[in-house]
N, CA, C and O of each residue as an XYZ file, in Angstrom:
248
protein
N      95.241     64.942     37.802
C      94.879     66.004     38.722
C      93.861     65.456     39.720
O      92.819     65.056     39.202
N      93.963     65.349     41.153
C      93.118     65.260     42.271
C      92.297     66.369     42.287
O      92.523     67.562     42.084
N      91.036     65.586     42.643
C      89.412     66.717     42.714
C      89.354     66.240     44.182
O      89.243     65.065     44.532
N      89.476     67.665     45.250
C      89.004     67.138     46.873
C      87.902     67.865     46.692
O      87.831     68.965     46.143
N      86.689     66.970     47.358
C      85.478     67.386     48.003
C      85.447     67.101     49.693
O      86.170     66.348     50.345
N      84.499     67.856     50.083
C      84.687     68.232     51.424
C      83.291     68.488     51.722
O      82.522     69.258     51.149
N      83.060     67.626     52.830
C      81.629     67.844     53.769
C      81.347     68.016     55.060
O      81.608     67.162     55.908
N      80.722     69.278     55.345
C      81.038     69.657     56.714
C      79.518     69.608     57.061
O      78.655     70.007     56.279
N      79.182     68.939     58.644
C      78.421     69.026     58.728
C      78.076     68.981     60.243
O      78.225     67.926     60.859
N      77.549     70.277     60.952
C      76.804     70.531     61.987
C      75.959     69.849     62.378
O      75.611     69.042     61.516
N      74.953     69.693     64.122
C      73.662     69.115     64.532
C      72.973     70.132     64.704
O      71.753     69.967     64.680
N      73.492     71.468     64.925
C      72.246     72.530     65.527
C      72.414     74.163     64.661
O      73.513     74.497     64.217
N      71.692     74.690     64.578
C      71.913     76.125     64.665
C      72.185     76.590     65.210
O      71.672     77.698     65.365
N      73.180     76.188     65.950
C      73.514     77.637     67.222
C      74.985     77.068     66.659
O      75.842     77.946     66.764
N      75.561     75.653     66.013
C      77.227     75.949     65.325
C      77.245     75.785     64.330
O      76.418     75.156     63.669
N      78.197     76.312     63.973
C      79.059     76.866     62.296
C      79.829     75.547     62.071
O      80.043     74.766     62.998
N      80.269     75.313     60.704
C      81.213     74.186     60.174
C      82.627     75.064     59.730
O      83.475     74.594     58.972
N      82.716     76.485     60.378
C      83.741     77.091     60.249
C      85.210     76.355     60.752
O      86.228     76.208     60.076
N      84.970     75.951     62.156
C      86.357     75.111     62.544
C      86.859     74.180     61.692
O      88.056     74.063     61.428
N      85.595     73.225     61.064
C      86.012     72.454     60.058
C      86.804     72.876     59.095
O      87.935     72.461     58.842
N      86.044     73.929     58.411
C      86.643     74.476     56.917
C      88.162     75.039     57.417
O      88.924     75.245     56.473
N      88.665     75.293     58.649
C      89.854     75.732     58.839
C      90.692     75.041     58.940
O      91.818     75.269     58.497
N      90.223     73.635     59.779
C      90.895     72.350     59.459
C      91.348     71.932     58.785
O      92.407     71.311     58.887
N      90.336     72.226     57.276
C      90.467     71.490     56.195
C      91.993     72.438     55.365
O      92.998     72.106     54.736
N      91.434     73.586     55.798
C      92.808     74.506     55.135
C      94.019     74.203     55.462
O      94.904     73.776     54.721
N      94.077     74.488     56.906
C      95.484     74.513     57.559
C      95.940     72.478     57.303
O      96.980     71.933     57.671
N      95.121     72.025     56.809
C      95.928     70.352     56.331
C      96.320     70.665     55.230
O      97.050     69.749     54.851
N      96.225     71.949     53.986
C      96.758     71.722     53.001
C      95.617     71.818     52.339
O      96.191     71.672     51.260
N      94.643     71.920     52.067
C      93.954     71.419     50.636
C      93.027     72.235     50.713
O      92.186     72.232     51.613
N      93.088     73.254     49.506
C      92.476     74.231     49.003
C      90.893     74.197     48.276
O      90.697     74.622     47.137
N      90.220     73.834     48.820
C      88.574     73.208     48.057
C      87.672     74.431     47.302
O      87.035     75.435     47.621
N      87.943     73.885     46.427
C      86.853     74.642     45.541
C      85.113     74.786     46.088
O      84.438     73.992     46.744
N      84.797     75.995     45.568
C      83.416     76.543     46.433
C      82.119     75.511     46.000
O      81.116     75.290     46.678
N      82.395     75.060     44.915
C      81.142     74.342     44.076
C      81.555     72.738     44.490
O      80.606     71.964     44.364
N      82.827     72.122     44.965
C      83.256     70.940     45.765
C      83.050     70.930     47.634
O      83.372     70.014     48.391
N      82.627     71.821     47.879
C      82.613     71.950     49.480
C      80.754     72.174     49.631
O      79.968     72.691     48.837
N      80.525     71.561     50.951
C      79.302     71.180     51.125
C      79.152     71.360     52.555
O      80.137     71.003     53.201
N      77.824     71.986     53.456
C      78.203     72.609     54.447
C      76.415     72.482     54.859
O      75.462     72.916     54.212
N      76.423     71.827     55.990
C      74.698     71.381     56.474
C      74.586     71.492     57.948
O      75.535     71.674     58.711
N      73.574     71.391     58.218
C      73.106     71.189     59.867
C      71.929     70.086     59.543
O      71.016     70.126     58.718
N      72.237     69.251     60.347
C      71.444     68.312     60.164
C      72.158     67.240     61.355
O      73.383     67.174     61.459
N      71.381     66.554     62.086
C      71.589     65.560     62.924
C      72.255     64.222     62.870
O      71.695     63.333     62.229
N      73.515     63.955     63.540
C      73.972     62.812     63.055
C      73.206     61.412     63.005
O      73.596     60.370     62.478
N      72.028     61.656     63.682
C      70.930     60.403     63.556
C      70.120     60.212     62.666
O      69.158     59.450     62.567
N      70.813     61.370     61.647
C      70.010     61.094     60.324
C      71.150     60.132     59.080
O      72.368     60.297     59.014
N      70.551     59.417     58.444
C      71.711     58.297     57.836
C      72.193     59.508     56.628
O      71.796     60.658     56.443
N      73.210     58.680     55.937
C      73.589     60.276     55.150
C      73.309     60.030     54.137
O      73.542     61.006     53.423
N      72.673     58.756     53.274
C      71.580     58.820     51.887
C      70.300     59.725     52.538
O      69.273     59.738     51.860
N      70.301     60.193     53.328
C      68.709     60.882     53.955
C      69.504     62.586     53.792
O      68.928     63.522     53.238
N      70.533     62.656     54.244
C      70.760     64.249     54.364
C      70.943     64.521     52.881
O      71.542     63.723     52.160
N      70.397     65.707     52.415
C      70.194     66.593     51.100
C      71.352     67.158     50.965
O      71.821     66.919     49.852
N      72.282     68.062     51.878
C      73.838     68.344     51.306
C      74.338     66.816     50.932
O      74.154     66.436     49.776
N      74.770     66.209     51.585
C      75.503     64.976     51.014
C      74.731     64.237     50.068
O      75.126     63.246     49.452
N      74.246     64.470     50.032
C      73.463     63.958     48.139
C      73.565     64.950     47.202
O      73.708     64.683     46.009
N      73.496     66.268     47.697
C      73.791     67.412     46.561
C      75.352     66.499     46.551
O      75.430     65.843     45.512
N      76.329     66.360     47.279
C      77.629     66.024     47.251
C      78.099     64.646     46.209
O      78.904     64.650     45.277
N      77.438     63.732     46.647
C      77.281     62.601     46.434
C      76.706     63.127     44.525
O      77.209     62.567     43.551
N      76.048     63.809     44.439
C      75.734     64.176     42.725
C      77.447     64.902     42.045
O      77.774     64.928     40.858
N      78.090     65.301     42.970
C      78.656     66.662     41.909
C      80.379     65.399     41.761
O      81.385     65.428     41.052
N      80.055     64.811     42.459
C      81.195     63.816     42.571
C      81.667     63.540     40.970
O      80.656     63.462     40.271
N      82.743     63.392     40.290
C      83.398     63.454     39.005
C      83.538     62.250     38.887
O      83.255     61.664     39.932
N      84.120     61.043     37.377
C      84.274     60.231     37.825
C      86.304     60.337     37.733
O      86.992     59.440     38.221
């Protein structure tokens, strides 16, 4: 059985990672709520530094 995780991630508060998550649907793949990960945070930040993708980077299975 395949486990998809999914990380969406914004630069500002003024956008949503909604287009993403629709993306991610309409390709097919149904992500579980506790596998999907969803931030604002600046792409000039490295992504061992952003806190969603390390919450992400933890829940990862082996």
């Amino acid at each position: 059985m395949s486990r998809v995780f999914a990380y969406c991630r914004v630069s500002t508060l003024d956008q949503t990672t909604q287009n993403q998550r629709l993306e991610i649907k309409a390709a097919g793949f149904a992500i579980e709520a506790r596998r999907l990960i969803e931030e604002t945070v600046s792409g000039s930040v490295a992504a061992k530094q952003r806190p969603g993708f390390m919450r992400l980077i933890d829940r990862l299975e082996p």
